[in-house]
C-alpha positions in Angstrom: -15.6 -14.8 -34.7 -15.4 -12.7 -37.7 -17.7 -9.6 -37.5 -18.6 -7.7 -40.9 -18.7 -4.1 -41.4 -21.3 -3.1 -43.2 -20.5 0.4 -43.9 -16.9 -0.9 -45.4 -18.1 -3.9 -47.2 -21.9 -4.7 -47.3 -23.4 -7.6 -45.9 -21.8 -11.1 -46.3 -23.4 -14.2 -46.7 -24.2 -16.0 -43.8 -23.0 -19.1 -45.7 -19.5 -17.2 -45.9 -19.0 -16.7 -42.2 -20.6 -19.8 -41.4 -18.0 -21.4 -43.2 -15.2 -19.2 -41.9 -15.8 -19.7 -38.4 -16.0 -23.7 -39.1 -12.9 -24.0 -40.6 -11.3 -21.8 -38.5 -13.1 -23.8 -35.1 -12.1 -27.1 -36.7 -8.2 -26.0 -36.5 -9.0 -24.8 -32.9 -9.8 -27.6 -31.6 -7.8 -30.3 -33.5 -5.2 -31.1 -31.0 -5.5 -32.1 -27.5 -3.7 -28.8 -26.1 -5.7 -26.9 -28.1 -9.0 -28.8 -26.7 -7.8 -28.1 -22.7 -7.2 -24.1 -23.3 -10.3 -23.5 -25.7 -8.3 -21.3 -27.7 -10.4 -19.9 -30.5 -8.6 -18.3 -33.4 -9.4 -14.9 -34.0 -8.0 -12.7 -37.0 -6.9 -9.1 -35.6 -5.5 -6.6 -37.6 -1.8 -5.1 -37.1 -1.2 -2.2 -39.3 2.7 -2.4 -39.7 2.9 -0.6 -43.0 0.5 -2.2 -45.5 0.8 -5.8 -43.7 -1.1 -7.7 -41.5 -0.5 -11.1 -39.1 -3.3 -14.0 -38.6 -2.9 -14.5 -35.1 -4.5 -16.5 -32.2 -5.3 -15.8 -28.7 -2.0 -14.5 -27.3 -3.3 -15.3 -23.6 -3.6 -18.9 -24.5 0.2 -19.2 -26.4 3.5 -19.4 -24.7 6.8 -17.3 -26.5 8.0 -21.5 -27.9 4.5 -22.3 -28.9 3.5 -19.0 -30.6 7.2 -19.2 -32.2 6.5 -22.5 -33.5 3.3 -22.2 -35.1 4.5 -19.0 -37.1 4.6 -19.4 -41.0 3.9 -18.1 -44.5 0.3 -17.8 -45.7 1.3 -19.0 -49.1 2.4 -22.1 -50.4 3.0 -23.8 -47.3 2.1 -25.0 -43.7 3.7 -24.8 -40.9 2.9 -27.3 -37.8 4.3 -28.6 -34.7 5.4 -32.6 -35.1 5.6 -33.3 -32.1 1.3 -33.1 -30.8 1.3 -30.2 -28.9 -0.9 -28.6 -32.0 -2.6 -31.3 -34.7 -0.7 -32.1 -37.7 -3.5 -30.6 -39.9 -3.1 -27.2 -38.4 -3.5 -24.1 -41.3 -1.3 -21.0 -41.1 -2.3 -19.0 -37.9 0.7 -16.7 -37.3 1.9 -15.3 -40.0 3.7 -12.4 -42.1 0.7 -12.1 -45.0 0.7 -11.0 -48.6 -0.2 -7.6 -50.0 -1.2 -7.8 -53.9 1.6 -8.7 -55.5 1.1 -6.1 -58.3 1.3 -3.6 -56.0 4.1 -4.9 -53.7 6.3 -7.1 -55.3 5.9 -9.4 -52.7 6.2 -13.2 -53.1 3.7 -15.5 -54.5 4.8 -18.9 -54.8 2.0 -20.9 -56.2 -0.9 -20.0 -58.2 -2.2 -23.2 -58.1 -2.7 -22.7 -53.9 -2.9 -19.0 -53.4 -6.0 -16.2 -53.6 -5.3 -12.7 -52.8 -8.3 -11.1 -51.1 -8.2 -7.3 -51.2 -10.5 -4.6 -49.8 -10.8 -1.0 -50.9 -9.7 1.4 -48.0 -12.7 3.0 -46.2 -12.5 6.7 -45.7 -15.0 6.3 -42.6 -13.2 4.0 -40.6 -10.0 2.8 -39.7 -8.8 -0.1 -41.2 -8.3 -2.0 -37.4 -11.9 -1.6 -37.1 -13.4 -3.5 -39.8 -14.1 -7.8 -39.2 -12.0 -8.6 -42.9 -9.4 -6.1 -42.7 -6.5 -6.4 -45.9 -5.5 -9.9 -45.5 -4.2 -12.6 -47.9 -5.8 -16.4 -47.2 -4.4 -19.6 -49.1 -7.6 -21.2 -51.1 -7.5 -24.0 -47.8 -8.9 -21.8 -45.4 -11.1 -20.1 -47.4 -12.0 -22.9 -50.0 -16.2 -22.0 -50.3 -15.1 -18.3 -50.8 -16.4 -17.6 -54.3 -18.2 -13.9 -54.3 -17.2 -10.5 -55.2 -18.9 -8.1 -52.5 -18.9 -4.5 -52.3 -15.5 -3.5 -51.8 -13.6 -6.9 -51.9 -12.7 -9.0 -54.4 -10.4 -11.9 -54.9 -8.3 -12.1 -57.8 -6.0 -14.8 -59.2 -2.3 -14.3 -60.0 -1.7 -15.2 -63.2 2.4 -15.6 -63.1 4.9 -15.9 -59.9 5.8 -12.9 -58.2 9.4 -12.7 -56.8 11.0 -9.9 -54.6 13.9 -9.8 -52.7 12.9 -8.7 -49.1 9.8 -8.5 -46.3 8.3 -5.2 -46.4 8.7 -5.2 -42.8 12.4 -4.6 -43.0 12.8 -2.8 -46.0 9.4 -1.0 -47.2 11.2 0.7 -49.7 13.6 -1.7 -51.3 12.1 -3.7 -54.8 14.5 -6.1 -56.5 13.7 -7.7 -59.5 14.4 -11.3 -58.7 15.2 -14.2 -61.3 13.1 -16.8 -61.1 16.0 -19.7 -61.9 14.5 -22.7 -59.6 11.7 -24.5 -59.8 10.9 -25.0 -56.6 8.0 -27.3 -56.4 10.3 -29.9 -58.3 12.6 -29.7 -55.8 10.8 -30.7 -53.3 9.3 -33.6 -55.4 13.0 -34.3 -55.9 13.5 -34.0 -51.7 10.1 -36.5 -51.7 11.2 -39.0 -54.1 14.6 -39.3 -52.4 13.3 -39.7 -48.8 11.3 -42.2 -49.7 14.4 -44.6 -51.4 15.0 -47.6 -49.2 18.8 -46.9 -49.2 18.4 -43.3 -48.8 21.3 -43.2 -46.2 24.0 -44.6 -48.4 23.8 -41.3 -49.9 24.6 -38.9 -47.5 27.8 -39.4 -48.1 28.6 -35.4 -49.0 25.8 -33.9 -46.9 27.0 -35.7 -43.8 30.5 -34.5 -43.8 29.8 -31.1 -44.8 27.3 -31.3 -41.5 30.3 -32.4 -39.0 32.0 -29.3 -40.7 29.5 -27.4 -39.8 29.1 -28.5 -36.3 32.4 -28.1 -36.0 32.0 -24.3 -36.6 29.6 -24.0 -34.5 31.6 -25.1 -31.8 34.2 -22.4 -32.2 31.6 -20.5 -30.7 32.0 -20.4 -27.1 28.4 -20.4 -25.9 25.5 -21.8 -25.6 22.4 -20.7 -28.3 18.7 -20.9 -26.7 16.9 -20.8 -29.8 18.6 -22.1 -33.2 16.7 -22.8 -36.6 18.2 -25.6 -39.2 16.9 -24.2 -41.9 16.8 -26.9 -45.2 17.8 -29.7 -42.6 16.8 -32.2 -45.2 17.1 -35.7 -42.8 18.7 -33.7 -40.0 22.0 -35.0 -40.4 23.4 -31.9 -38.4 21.4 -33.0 -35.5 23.5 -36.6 -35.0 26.5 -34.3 -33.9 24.2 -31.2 -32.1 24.6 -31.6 -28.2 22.3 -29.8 -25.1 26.1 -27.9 -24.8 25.6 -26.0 -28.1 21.8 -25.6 -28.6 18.5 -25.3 -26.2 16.1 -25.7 -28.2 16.2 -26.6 -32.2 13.5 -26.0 -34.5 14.7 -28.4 -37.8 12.8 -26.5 -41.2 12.5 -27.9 -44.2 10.3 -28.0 -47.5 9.7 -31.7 -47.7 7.6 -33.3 -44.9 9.0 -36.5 -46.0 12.4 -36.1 -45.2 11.8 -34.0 -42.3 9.8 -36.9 -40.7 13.1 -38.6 -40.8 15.4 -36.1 -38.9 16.5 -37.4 -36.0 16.1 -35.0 -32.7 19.9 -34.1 -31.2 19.9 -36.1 -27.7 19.1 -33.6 -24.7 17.5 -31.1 -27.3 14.3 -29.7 -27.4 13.3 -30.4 -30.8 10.3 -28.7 -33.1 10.1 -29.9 -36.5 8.3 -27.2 -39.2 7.2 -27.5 -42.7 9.0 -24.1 -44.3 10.2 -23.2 -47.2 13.4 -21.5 -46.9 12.0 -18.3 -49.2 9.9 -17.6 -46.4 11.1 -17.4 -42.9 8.5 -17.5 -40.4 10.0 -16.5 -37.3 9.5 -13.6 -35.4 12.1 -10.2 -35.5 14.5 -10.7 -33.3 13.7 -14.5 -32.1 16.4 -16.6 -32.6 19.9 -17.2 -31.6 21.4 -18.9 -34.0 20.3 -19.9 -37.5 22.2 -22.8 -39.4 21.7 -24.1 -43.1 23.5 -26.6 -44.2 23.7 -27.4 -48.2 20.6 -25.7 -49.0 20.2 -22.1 -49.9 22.0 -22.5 -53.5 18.4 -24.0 -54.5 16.6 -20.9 -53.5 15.7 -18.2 -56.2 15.8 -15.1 -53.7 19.2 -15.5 -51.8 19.9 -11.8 -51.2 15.9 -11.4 -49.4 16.4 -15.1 -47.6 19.6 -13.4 -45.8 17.5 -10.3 -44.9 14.5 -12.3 -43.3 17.3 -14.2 -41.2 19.1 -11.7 -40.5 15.6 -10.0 -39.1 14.4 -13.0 -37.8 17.8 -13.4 -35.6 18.7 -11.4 -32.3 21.1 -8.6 -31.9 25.0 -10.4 -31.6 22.5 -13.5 -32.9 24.9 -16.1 -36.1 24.1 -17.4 -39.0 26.4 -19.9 -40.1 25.4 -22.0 -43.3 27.4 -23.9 -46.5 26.3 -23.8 -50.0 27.8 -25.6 -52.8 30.0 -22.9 -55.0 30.5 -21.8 -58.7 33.1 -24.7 -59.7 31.3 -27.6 -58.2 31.0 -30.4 -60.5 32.8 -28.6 -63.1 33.9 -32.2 -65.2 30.3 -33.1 -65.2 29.2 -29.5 -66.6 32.2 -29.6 -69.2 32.0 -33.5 -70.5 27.7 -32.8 -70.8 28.4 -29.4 -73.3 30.8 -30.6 -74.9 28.9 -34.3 -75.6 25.8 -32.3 -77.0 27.6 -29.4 -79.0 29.1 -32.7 -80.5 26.1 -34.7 -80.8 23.6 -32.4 -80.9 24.8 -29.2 -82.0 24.0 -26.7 -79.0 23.8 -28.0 -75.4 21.1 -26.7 -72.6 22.1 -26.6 -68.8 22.0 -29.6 -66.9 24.1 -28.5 -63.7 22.3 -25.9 -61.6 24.1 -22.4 -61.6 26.1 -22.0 -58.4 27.4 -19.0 -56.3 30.6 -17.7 -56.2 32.7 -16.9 -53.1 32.7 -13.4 -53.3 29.3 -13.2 -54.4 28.2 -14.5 -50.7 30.2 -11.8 -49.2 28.7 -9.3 -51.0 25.6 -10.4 -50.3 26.3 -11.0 -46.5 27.2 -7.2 -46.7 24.2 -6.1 -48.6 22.4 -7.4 -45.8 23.6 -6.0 -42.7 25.9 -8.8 -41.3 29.1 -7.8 -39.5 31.8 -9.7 -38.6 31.9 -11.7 -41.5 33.7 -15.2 -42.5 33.7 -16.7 -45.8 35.8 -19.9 -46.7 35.8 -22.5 -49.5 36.8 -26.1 -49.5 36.6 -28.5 -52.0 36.1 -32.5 -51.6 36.8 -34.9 -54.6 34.9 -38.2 -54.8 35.8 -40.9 -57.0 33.2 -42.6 -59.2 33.6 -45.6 -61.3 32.2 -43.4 -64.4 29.5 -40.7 -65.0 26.2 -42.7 -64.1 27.3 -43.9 -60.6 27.7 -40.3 -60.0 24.6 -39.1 -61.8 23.0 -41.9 -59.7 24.1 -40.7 -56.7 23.1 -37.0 -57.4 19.5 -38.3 -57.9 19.7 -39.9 -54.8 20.8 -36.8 -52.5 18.2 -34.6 -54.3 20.9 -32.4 -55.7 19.6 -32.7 -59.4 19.1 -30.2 -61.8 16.0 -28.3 -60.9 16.3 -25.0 -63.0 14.0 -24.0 -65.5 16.2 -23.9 -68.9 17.2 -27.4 -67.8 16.0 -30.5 -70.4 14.0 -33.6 -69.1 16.1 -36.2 -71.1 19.8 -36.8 -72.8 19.7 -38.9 -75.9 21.6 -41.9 -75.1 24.4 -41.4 -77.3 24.9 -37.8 -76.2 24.8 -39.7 -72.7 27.8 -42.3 -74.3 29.9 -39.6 -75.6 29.6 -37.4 -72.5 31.1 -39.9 -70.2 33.7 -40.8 -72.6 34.5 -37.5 -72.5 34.8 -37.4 -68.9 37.0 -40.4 -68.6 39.3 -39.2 -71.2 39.6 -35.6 -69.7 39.4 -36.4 -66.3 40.0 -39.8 -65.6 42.3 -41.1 -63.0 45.1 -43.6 -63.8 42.7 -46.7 -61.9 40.0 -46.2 -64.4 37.6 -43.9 -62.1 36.5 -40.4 -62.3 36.9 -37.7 -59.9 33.9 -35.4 -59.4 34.5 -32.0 -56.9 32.1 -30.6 -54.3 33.3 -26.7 -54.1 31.8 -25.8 -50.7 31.3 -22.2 -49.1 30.9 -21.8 -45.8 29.8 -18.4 -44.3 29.5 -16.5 -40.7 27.8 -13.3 -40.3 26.9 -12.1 -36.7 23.5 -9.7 -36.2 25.4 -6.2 -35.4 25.2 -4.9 -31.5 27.3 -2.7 -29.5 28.8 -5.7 -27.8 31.0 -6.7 -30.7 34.5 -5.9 -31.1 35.2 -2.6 -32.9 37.7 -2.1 -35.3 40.9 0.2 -33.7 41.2 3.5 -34.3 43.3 4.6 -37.9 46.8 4.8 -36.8 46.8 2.9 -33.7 48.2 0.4 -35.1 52.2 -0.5 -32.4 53.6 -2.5 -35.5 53.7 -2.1 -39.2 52.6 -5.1 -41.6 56.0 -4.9 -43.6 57.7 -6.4 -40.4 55.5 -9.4 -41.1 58.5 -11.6 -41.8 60.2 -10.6 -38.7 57.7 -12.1 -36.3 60.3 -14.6 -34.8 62.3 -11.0 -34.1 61.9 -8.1 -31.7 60.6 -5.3 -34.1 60.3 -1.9 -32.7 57.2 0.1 -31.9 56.3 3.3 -31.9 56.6 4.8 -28.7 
């Protein structure tokens, strides 16, 4: 399966491609689909730029089925749920890694990622040798120890953050802050999936999906392929109908809650493990993408709109809500002003949030036309500051940034939700928190779309507003 060049890198061990081929032949035939077509997984080597794609037979892989088993080689897995391929199944298509030194690209984990590297042979073209420039996640590879001629493996010793896929832009390197930590949000996602009342708190997410829905079915017509990117339990998918969507793929970080996403009735339904840092589709593949109440948790917002806007087709949407910059506000306030009291200096302990013109800008920056931004705000009313602080445990929306402190002393606790009642409370005794939501639409540009008119086209002037209720001349 994997055949060495000797002239490029010296002989292997046989114990090394022994081992490759079994790992690789024990993902081939893990599924019962897989078993029928024989499909053996072969790595080929695609120079587009400095990248390469893992891929498997093409002859043996429908458009859907290659489409669904695309994902990231780091951090994460991607696999079908639904037993066309096993639920074991490694990355096999995918949009790999160069060294992040080099590229800035993204490395999530240290903890799960090797980067293997070869030296560039002079002799041959790179298509031509068996282990061309490839990054593998320590899984597929786990025996892989040596340093041959020519190759060598080498650990990252921090995260790497960028704001793009070279694919789209080669030459564009942002440095990215690293705010999140991402692996406790997901432990966060985990631990809340797992509650036995986990439903009682959906309260927010679940009206905020209807809304969303509800956008979508402004749009009159019917998408083919839509992603739900961050669908957490897939509460978009009670109100998605066979009218809006053909086929749904639901994505989300935490297998746990994504085991509990229902599948929208008449839907074709694909659930993936991603991680919304790393969109694994194809360029050009989808129709729609949605995200609903997830993307203010990820670190690289401005390169998770350019990998959907590449991953979407021309005149394809995005349409997706994140909670804004004055969301839970009375909680921020009452906590800072409890420690500086209490403790003399106060640390963050609500996430930093996005502001509305910030996600236009950033819709710009990234090539989306036709653009919508709006913000609405919902106020809930608590009987103090823990039922609230309960309930933001329980819908996985607490702090996860890296300044932010594991505990609060229990008097600077006592005094922050005096605080709260006394600055905020209502006349019945109960506090209001807000929910700042921004919804945004951006459309994939194509020559379809409506243009703007010419500059002086323009029949009537926009000083005769007030005088739409009478006849107001136009130029003749």
């Amino acid at each position: 399966m994997f055949q060495n060049c000797k002239k490029c890198y010296g002989s292997l061990p046989a114990s090394v491609l022994s081992r490759i081929n079994q790992n690789l032949l024990s993902v081939s035939q893990g599924g019962s689909a897989w078993k029928q077509t024989s499909c053996l997984l072969r790595a080929r080597h695609e120079a587009v730029g400095r990248r390469t794609l893992l891929t498997s037979g093409q002859q043996h892989l429908s458009p859907e089925q290659e489409l669904a088993v695309r994902s990231t080689v780091c951090y994460h897995q991607g696999f079908h749920r639904e037993g066309t391929f096993p639920e074991s199944l490694p990355v096999l298509l995918s949009q790999t890694i160069d060294d992040p030194k080099n590229s800035g690209m993204t490395v999530k984990d240290k903890d799960y990622l090797y980067t293997l590297r070869n030296k560039v042979c002079p002799r041959h073209p790179s298509s031509e040798c068996g282990l061309p420039r490839l990054s593998r996640c320590k899984r597929l590879f786990p025996d892989w120890r040596g340093m041959q001629k020519g190759i060598f493996i080498t650990r990252p010793e921090k995260r790497y953050f960028s704001s793009s896929s070279n694919l789209s832009h080669p030459a564009r390197e942002e440095n990215v802050m690293n705010i999140f930590d991402r692996k406790t949000k997901r432990k966060q996602r985990d631990r809340a999936a797992l509650a036995k009342d986990v439903e009682v708190y959906d309260y927010i997410k679940d009206e905020i999906a209807y809304r969303m829905v509800d956008r979508i079915r402004d749009v009159t017509r019917k998408f083919p392929v839509a992603v739900d990117l961050g669908c957490g339990r897939g509460l978009m998918s009670n109100y998605l109908t066979e009218d809006e969507i053909g086929t749904l793929y639901q994505c989300e970080m935490s297998e746990k809650m994504l085991d509990q996403a229902p599948a929208p009735e008449g839907v074709k339904t694909i659930k993936l493990v991603v991680d919304e840092e790393f969109i694994p589709f194809k360029e050009e593949s989808l129709d729609l993408v949605i995200s609903s109440l997830s993307l203010h948790w990820v670190n690289d917002l401005p390169g998770t709109l350019r990998q959907i806007h590449t991953a979407l087709k021309k005149d394809g949407a995005f349409i997706g809500a994140v909670f804004g910059g004055d969301t839970l506000f009375e909680l921020r306030c009452s906590l800072q002003l409890a420690e500086l009291e209490r403790e003399g200096g106060f640390a963050p302990h609500i996430s930093p949030f996005t502001g509305m013109q910030d996600i236009g800008n950033l819709l710009t920056r990234s090539g989306y036309s036709l653009l919508t931004v709006d913000k609405e705000e919902l106020q809930v009313n608590y009987p103090s500051m823990y039922e609230l602080m309960h309930d933001l445990k329980g819908m996985a929306e607490s702090n996860a940034s890296w300044s932010r402190k594991n505990y609060l002393q229990r008097d600077t606790m006592a005094a922050a939700a005096a605080i709260y009642k006394d600055m905020y409370g209502n006349e019945d005794g109960s506090v209001p928190a807000t929910f700042q939501v921004i919804f945004m639409i951006g459309w994939k540009p194509d020559k379809s779309q409506a243009k703007p008119s010419a500059r002086g086209s323009a029949t009537a002037s926009l000083k005769d507003l007030d005088k739409l209720n009478m006849d107001v001349p136009t130029k003749e």
